[in-house]
C-alpha positions in Angstrom: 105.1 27.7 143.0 101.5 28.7 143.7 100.7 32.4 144.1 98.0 33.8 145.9 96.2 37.4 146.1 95.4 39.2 149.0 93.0 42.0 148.6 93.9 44.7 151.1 97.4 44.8 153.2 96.7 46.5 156.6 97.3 45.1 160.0 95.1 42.3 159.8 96.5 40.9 157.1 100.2 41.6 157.7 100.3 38.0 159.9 98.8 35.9 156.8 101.0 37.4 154.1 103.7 36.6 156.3 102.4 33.0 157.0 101.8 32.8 153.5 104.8 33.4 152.1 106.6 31.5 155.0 104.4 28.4 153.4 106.4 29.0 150.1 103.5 30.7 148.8 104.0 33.8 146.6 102.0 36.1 147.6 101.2 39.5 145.1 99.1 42.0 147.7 97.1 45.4 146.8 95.7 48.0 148.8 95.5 51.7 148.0 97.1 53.0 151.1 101.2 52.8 150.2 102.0 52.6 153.3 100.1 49.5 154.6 102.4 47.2 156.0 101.2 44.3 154.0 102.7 46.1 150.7 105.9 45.1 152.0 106.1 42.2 153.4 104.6 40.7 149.9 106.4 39.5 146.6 104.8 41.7 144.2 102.9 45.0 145.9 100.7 47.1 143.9 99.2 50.0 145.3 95.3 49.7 144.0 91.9 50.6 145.2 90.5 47.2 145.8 87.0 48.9 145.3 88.0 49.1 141.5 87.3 45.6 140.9 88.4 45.8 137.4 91.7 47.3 138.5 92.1 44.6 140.9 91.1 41.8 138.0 93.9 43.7 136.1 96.7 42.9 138.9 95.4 38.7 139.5 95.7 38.9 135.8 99.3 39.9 134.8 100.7 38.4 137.7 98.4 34.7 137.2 97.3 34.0 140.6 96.1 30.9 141.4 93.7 31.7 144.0 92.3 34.9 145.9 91.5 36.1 149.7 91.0 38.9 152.1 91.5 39.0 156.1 89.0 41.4 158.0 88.3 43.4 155.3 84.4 43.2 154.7 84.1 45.6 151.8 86.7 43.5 149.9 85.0 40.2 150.1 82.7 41.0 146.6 85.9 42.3 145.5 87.6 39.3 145.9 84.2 37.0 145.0 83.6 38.9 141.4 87.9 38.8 140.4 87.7 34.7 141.2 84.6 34.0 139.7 85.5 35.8 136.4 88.9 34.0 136.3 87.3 31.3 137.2 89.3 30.3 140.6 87.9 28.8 143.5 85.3 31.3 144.6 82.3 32.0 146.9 80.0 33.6 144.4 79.2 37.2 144.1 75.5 36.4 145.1 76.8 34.9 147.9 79.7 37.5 148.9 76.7 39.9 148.2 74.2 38.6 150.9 77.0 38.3 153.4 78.0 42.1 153.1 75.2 43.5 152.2 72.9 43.8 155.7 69.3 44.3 154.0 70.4 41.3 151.7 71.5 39.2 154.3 68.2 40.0 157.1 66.1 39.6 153.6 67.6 36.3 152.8 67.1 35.1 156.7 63.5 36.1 157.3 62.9 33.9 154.0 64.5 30.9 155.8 63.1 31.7 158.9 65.9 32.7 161.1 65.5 34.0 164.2 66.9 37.9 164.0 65.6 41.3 165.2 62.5 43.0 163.8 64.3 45.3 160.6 63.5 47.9 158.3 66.0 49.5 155.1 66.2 53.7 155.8 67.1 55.7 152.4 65.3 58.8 154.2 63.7 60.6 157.7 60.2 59.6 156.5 61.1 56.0 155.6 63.5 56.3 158.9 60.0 57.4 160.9 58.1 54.7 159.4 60.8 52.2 160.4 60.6 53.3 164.0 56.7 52.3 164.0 57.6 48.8 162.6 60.7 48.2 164.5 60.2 49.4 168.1 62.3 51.4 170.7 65.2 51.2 171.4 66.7 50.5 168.0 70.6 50.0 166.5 71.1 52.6 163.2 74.1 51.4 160.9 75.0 51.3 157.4 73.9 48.2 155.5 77.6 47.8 153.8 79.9 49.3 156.1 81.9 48.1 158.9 84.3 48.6 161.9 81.3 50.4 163.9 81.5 53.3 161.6 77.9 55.2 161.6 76.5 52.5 164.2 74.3 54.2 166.9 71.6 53.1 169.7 68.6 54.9 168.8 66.5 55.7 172.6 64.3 57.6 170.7 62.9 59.7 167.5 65.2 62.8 168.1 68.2 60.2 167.8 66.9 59.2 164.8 66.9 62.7 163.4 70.3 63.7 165.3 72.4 60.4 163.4 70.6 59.4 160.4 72.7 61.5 158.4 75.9 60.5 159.6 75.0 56.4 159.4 74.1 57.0 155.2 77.1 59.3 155.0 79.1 56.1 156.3 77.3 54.0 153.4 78.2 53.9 150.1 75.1 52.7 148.9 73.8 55.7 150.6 71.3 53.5 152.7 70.9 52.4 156.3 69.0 49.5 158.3 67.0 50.2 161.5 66.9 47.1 163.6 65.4 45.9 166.9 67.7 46.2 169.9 68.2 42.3 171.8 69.0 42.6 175.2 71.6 39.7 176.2 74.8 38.1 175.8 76.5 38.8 172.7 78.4 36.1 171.2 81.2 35.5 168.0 80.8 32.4 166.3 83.5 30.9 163.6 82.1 28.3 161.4 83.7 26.4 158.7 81.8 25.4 156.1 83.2 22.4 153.8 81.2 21.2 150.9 77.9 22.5 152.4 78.4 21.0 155.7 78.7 23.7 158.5 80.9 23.2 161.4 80.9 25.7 164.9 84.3 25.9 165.8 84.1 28.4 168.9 81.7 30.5 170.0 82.7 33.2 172.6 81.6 35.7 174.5 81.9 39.6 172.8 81.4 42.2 176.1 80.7 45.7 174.9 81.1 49.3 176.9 78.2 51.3 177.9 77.6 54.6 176.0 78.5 55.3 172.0 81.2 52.7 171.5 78.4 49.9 172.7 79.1 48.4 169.4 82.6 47.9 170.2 84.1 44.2 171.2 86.6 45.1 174.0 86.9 41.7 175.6 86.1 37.9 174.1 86.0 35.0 176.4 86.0 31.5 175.2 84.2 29.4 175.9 80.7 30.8 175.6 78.9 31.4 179.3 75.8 30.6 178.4 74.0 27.0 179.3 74.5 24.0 177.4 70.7 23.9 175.9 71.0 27.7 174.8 74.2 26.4 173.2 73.0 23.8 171.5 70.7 26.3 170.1 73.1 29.0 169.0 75.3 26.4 167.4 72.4 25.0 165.2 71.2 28.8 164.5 74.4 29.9 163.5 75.4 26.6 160.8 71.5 27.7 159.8 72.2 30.9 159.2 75.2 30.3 157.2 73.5 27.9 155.2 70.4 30.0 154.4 73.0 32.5 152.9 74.3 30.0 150.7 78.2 29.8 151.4 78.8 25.8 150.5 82.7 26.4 151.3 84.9 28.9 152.9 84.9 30.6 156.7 82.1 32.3 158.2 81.5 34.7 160.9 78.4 34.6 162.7 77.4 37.2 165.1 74.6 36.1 167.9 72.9 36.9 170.8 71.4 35.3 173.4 68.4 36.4 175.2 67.2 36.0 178.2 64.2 34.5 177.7 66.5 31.1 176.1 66.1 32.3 172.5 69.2 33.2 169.9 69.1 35.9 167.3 71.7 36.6 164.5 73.0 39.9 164.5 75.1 39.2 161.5 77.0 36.9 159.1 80.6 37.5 157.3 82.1 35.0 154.9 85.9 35.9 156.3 88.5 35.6 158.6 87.0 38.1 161.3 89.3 40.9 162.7 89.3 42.1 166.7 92.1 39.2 167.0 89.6 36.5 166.5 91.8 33.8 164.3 93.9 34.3 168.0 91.2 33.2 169.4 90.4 30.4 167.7 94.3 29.1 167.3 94.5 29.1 171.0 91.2 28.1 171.9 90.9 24.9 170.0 94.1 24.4 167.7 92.6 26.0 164.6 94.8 27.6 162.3 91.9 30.2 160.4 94.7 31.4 157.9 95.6 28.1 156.9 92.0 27.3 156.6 91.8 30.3 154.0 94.7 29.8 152.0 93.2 26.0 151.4 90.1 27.5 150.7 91.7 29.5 147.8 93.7 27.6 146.1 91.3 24.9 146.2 92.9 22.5 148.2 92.4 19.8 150.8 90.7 20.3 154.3 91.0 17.3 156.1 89.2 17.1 159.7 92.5 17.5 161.5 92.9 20.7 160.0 89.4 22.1 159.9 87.8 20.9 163.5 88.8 21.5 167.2 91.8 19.5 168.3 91.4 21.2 172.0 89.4 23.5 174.4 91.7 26.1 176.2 89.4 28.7 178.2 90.9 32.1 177.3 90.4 36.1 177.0 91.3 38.6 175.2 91.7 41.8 176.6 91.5 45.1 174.2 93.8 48.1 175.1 90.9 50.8 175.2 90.9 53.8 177.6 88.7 54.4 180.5 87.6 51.8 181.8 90.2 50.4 179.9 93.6 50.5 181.5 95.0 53.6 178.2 94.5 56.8 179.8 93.2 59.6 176.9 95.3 62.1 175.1 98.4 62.6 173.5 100.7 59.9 173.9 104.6 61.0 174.6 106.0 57.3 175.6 104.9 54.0 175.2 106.9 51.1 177.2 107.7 47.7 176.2 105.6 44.9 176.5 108.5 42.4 178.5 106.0 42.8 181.6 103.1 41.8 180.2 104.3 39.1 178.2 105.9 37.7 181.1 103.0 37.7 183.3 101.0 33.8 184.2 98.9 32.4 181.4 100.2 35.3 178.9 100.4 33.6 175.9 100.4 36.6 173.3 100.1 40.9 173.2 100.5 43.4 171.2 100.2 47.5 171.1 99.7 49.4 167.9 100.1 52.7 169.8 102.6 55.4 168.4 104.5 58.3 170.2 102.4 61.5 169.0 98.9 59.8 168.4 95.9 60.7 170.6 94.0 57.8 172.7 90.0 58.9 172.8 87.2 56.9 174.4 86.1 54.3 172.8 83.5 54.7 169.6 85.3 52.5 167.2 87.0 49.2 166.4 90.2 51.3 165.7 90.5 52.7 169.3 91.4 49.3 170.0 95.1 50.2 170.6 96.2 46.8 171.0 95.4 43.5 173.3 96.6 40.7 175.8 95.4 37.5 175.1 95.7 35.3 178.6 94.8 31.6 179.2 93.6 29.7 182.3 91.4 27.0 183.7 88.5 28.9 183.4 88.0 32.0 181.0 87.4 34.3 184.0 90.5 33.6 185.5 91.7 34.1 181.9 90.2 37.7 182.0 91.7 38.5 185.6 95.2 37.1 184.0 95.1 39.6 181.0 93.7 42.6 183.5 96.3 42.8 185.1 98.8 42.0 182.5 97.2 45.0 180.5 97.8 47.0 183.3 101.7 46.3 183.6 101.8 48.4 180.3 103.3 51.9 181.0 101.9 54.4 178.5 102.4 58.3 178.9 100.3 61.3 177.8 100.4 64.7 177.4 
């Protein structure tokens, strides 16, 4: 029986472990929260820091895994690149697990190749952060350049928001450094490419719609397909297999981040070399009949991807629809009841929800990924219909509040 690492057990990877091990898999799992629900559902649970990398090497060691992988979790991709390289399992490379984590790396390595992204700058300081500001423009996006989850992101209108968040982006960084980028106006998209032997493959591309005010860098409803036109398409497809590329990962999943401007151009916002999060291997399973976490447990152990397992087999329009508060259908505070999801689910084109929300947790507006308190994913001839579908599906969802 093969056995198979997963570095980091939260929700996002719950579903794989358990699809893992339901492919006869044995799966050994660490993460240092005890109680993430991963831990469990595992063969062999150890409760580690997966940013001790050594301590991690330790674990793949005693219990002779035969391949390594992480859902979501950007921080544990070099984790996962430097334990497979130095056993010497099938692996992305730390220089490539570095340039896909690390945002200065990654906007670096682009700019060589000449890829289209925003005007950037690296901020370890207020002076270096005032310099930036001349280079890049107004307005400007502040994050961390190896964090994730929209921790320490903010829109930056002018130099007194500089000096008001700088400290909390580096204080999100454990690097202690930031990037200052260029703000693109325009439609926001997620990309999933698979890259096999070199070649790079767009899968979907969808579109990500973000709220207004501090949780604009929050993804609170995808729609697939893309809306924009088919020539702007054609570009975002062929900048997004460059970008992926130009960062060098020959064989694994990647995560491309775009936006489209108005003026017909494409810029990346970002690349990760992983299963995203935000419920986008959903996505992608309903969309077009690709199963992402199959795709990574190939990619670990090293085994076959043949075409009918790596390329579209289908193109359902669809939407995804995040529980958020206001204007989300959650209203804010403490919550004293949640119902049960039987309405929703058995609303039209419903094909799959889910609420993390617990009795005695308080719902706030949305700033993060993690106010994301759950989702209805809804399916239709078109992906608008899709969206009206899981609207008012999300709405059938009875949750009280002190």
């Amino acid at each position: 029986m093969s056995s198979v690492l997963f570095v980091g057990a939260g929700r996002h990877q719950r579903r794989a472990i358990a699809q893992a091990r339901a492919r006869g898999l044995r799966v050994v799992a660490v993460d240092r929260n005890p109680e993430a629900p991963g831990l469990a559902l595992a063969d062999v649970s150890e409760v580690v820091d997966f940013a001790d990398v050594d301590a991690v090497e330790d674990v793949a060691r005693r219990h002779d895994v035969d391949g390594a992988l992480t859902v979501s979790a950007d921080r544990a991709v070099p984790v996962v690149a430097a334990v497979t390289e130095r056993l010497g399992l099938r692996t992305i490379g730390t220089g490539v697990a570095h340039r896909m984590t690390h945002k200065i790396a990654m906007r670096r390595t682009l700019a060589e190749e000449g890829v289209p992204q925003p005007p950037f700058a690296a901020v370890r300081s207020l002076a270096e952060g005032r310099a930036a500001l001349e280079t890049v423009g107004l307005p400007a996006v502040l994050k961390p350049v190896d964090s994730g989850g929209q921790r320490g992101l903010f829109r930056i209108e002018t130099a007194g928001d500089l000096e008001s968040h700088l400290h909390s982006a580096l204080a999100e960084s454990p690097g202690r450094e930031a990037i200052l980028e260029g703000f693109v106006e325009g439609t926001e998209m997620n990309g999933i490419v698979v890259v096999r032997n070199g070649d790079a493959r767009m899968v979907t591309l969808s579109d990500r719609l973000r709220p207004d005010g501090v949780g604009f860098g929050v993804g609170w409803i995808h729609l697939y397909p893309a809306s924009i036109h088919s020539d702007q398409l054609g570009l975002a497809e062929r900048v997004a297999e460059r970008s992926v590329a130009a960062l060098g990962l020959r064989d694994g999943i990647a995560f491309p981040q775009l936006i489209a401007s108005p003026d017909g151009g494409v810029s990346v916002v970002e690349v990760a070399a992983r299963i995203p999060g935000g419920q986008m291997a959903d996505l992608v399973r309903h969309a077009v009949g690709v199963d992402l976490v199959e795709l990574a447990l190939r990619f670990a152990l090293g085994e076959p991807i043949p075409d009918d397992v790596a390329l579209p087999r289908f193109s359902q329009p669809l939407a995804i629809r995040f529980l958020t508060a206001s204007p989300g259908p959650l209203p804010t505070g403490t919550v004293t009841r949640v119902g049960p999801l039987d309405a929703v689910l058995g609303q039209r084109g419903v094909v799959q929800a889910e609420t993390y929300l617990t009795v005695g947790e308080t719902i706030r507006p949305v700033r993060l990924d993690g106010d994301r308190r759950g989702y209805v994913i809804a399916t239709a001839p078109t992906s608008i219909e899709a969206l009206q579908r899981a609207e008012q599906a999300a709405g059938l969802l009875e949750v009280e509040v002190a």
